[in-house]
N, C-alpha and C positions, 0 to 999 in steps of 0.2 A: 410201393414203399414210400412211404410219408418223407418230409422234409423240416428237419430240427425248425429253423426259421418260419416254415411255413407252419407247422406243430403249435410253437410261440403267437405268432403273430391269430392264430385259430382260438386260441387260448385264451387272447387276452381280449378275442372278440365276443367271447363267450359270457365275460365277467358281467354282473350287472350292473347298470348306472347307479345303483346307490351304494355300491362299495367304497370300500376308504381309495382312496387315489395311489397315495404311496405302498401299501403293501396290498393291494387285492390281487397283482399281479406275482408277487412272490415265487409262489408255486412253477408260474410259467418260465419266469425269469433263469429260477435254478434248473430246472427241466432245462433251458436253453445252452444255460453255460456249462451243464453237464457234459452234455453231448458234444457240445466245443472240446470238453476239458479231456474228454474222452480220446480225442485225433492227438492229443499234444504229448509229451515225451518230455520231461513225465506226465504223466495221469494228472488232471489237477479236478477236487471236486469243489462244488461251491456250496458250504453252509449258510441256512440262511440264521441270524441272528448269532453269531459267535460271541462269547464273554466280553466284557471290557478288559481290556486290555492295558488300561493307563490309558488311553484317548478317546473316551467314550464308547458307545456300543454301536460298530457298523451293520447297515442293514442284512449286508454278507459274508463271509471270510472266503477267501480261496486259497486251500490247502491240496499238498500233493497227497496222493493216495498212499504214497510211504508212508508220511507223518502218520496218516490217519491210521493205517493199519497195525503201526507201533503200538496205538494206547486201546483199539479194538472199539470196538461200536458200541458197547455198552460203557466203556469208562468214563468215569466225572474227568478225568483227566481231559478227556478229548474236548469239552469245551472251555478247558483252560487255556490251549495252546493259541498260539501267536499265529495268524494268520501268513502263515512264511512267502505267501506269492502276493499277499496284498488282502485290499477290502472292498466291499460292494455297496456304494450308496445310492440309493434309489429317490428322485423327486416324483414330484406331482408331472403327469404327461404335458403340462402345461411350460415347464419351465423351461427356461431357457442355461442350459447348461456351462455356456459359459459367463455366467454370473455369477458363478461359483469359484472360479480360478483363484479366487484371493480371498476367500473364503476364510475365517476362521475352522471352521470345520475339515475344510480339504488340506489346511497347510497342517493341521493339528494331527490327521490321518499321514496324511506325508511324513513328516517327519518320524511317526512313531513305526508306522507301519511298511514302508515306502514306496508305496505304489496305492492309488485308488482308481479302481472303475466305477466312473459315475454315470449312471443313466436317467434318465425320463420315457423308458421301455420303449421310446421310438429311435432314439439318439442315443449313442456311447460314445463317452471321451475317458481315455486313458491318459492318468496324470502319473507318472516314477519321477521319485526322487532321487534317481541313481542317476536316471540319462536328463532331467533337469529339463524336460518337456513335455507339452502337453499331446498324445496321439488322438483325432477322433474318428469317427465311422459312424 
């Protein structure tokens, strides 16, 4: 039996050198925080590219499985809805994540949304506007 991280990290070995940097990982990404989102209580899945929302368009949204199954998998509704657990922004493997902290982009996600995971698919840092601090791993 495989291993979500070890699945990820296989995945993003696979990609080839001339893809785009910020989204050729996409696919793995969500694969990864699926299976995260899968262990948590609630269920949370992660879309990749959710509507804008009033604060631009995050690379991801993370929604609970409730919400989702309210509007059902084929409804236009489903990508109106406000990413209720937060949003997914993905850089280039290269960057340095906390360069971003004061960000117009991240404070712009914060406040609308309130909570951002941000990665460089080697690095995660969880920013919430609730608890007014930055988490990473």
């Amino acid at each position: 039996m495989s291993h979500p991280v070890a699945d990820y990290l296989h995945e993003l070995y696979l990609i080839p050198g001339v893809s785009v940097p910020e989204t050729s990982g996409y696919p793995a990404l969500s694969k990864l925080l699926n299976a995260v989102g899968d262990s948590l209580k609630p269920k949370i899945t992660a879309v990749i590219h959710p509507s804008n929302n009033g604060a631009g368009i995050p690379d991801g949204g993370l929604f609970s499985r409730k919400e989702l199954k309210k509007h059902g998998p084929d409804s236009p509704a489903l990508f109106q809805l406000k990413p209720e657990r937060g949003v997914i922004e993905v850089k280039a493997l290269d960057a340095d994540l906390s360069s971003f902290e004061s960000s117009p982009q991240v404070r712009n996600y914060l406040e609308h949304y309130g909570q951002i995971l941000l990665t460089n698919y080697r690095s995660f840092a969880l920013w919430s506007w609730l608890l007014n601090q930055r988490q990473t791993g």
